[in-house]
C-alpha positions in Angstrom: 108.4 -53.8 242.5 107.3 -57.5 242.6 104.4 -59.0 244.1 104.4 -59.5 247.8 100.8 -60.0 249.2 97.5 -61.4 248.7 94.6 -59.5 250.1 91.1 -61.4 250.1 87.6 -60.2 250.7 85.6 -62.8 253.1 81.5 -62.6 252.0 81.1 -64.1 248.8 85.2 -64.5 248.0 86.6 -66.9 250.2 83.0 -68.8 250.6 79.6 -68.0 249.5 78.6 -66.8 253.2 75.9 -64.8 252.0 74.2 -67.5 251.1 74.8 -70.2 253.0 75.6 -68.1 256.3 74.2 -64.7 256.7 70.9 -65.1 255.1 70.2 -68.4 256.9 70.9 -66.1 260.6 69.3 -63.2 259.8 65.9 -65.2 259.6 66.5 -67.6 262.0 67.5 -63.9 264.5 63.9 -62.8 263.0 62.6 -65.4 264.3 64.0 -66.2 267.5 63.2 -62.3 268.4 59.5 -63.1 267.2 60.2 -60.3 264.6 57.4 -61.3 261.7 60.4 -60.3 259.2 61.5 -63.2 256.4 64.3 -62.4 254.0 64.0 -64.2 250.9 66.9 -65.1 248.5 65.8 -62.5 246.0 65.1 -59.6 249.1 68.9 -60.1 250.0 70.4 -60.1 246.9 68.8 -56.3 246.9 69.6 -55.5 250.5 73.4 -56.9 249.7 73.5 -53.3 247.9 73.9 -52.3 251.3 77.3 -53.2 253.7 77.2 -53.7 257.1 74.6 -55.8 258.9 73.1 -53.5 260.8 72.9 -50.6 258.4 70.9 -53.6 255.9 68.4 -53.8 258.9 68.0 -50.4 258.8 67.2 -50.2 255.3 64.8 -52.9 255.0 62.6 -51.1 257.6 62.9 -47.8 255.9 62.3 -49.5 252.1 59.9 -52.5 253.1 58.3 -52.3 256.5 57.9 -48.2 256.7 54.9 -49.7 259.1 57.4 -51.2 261.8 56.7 -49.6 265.1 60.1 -49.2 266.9 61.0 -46.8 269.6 64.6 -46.4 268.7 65.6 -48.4 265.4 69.4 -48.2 265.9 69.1 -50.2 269.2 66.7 -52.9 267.7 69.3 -53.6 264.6 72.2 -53.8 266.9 70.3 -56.3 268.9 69.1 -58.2 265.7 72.5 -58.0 264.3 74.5 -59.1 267.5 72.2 -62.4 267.1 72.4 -63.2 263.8 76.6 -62.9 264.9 76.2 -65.4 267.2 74.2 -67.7 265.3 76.3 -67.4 262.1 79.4 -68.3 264.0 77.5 -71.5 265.6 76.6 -72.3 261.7 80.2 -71.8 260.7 81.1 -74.0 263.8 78.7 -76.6 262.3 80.8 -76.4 259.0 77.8 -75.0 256.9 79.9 -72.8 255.3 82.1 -74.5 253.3 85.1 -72.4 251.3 84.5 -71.6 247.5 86.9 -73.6 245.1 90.2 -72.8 244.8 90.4 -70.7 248.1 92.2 -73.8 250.1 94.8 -74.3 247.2 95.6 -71.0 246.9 96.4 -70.1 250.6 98.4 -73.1 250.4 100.3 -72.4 247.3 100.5 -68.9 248.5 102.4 -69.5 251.8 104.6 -71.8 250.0 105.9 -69.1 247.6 106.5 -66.6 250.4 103.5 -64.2 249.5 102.2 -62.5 252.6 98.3 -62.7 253.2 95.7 -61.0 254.5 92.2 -60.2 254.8 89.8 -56.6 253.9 86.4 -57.0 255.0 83.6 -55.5 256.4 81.9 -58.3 258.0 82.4 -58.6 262.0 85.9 -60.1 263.8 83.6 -62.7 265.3 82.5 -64.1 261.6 86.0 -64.1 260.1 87.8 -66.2 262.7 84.9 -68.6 262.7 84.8 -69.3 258.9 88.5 -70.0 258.9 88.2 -71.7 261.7 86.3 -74.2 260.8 87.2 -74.6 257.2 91.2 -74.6 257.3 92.0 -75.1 261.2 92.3 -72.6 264.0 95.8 -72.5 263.4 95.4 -70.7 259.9 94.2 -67.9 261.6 97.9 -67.1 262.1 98.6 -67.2 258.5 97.0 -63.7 257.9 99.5 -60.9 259.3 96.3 -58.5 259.0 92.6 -59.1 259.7 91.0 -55.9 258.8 87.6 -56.9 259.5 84.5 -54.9 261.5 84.9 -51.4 262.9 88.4 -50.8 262.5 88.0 -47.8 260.2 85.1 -45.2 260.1 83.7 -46.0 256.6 83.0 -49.5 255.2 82.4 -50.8 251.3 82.7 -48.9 248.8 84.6 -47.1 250.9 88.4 -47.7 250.4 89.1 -47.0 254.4 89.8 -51.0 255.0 92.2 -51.4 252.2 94.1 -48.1 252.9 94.3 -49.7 256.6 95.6 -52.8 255.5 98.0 -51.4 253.4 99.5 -49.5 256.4 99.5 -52.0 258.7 101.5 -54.2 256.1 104.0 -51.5 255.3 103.3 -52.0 252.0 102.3 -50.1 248.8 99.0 -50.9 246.5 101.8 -52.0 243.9 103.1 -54.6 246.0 99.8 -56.7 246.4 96.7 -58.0 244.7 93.2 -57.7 246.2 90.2 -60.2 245.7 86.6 -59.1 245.1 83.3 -60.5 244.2 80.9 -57.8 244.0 81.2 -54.2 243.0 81.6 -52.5 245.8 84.7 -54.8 246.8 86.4 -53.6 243.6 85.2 -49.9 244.1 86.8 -49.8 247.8 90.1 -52.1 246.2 90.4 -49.5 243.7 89.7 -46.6 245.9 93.1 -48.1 247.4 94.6 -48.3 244.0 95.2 -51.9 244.4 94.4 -54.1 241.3 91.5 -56.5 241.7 90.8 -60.0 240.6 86.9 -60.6 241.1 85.2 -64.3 241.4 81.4 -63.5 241.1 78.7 -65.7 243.2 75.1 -65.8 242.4 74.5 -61.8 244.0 76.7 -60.4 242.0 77.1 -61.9 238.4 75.7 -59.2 237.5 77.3 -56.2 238.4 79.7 -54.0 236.9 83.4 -54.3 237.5 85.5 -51.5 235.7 89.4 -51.8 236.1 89.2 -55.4 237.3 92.4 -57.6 236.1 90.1 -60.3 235.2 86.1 -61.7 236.5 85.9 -65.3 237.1 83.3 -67.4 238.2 85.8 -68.9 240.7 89.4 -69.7 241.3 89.4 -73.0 239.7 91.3 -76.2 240.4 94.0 -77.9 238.5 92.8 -80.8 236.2 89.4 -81.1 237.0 87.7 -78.1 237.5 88.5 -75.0 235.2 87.5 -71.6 235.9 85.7 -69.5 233.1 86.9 -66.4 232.1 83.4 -63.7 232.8 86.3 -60.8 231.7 90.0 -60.1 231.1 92.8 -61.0 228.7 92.8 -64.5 227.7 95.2 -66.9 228.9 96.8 -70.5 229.2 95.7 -71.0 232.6 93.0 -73.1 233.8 93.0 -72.1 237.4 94.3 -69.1 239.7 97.6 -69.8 241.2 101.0 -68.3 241.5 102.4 -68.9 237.9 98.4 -67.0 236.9 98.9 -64.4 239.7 102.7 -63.3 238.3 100.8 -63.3 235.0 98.3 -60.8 235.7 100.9 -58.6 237.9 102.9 -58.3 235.4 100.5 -57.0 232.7 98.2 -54.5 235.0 101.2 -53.1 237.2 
């Protein structure tokens, strides 16, 4: 077998949406509904534990506003959540999102050596296209033969239902392809898949745990002037993630 795809998480992997994106519209959604609800940095790094928007809603009444009165809590999330969509695709239009280093490059490089692409993700249709979008061109959207994003399969992170769904639609088996993670349920859902996993880590998850990763990074790095560091993994020569790195790490973990 040789490697024949590249499979990429969007929150936290390609850019630090989390961040920069989803936090920012959740609290502006607060407040536009004249919800008296503020999420600070701290508050969503916990609530992160939880994928999917409006399950996180859910969870932050249940956990820290158990004095909420709501007549039917389901129907208030999605409302909150379908908001927060709409203004996180106006921020991505804005370009307040900018891709994490490396991520640019490594498309490019990618489609130049004939790897295939694609993306796993949990997050909405709506938020994907408008990150790359706005960050590479509308035309990139066409360099991804799969976007496996939202409510495509019935389980999300950690869940491996969007890898295995991926997988299929590409024809392809998890020895054929490389996934990339940040946090650890990215790498528990990968590896539910059996794919290996290359993790960059963002502020949220630096911390956690990521058992049968290739390597952790604390990004993809650029050549000559901005090395990544090596978090975890087998040391090597390389100073950045790109093919010549990827073949590297193929070879040794498949």
């Amino acid at each position: 077998m040789a490697l024949e795809a590249l499979i990429f998480d969007v929150d936290g992997t390609l850019a630090n949406t989390e961040r920069d994106g989803h936090l920012v519209a959740f609290n502006e959604a607060f407040k536009e509904l004249g919800l008296d609800w503020f999420w600070t940095n701290d508050l969503y790094h916990e609530l992160l534990n939880v994928t999917g928007g409006q399950l996180r809603i859910k969870y932050y009444l249940k956990t820290h506003r158990p004095d909420f009165a709501c007549d039917d809590v389901d129907v208030l999330a999605k409302k909150v959540h379908t908001l927060k969509t709409k203004i996180y695709v106006r921020l991505a239009d804005m370009g307040a999102i900018p891709l994490r280093t490396g991520v640019a490059r490594l498309f490019s490089e990618a489609r130049r050596a004939g790897l295939r692409l694609a993306i796993a993700t949990t997050t909405t249709p709506a938020n994907v296209d408008a990150l790359i979008a706005h960050t590479l061109g509308v035309d990139a959207l066409g360099w991804f033969e799969v976007i496996g994003a939202g409510n495509v399969v019935p389980n999300l992170k950690p869940a491996g239902d969007i890898y295995h769904y991926v997988l299929k639609q590409m024809n392809l088996k998890a020895n054929q392809a490389i996934a990339f993670e940040d946090s650890h349920n990215g790498i528990v859902s990968s590896s539910d898949a059996n794919l290996k996993t290359l993790i960059t880590v963002n502020e949220y998850t630096k911390t956690h745990q990521f058992d049968g990763a290739m390597a952790v990074l604390d990004h993809l790095g650029e050549p000559n002037n901005k090395p990544f560091t090596m978090l975890s993994g087998e040391h090597t020569e390389h100073s950045y993630v790109g093919i010549d790195y990827l073949q590297e790490l193929y070879a040794k973990n498949y």
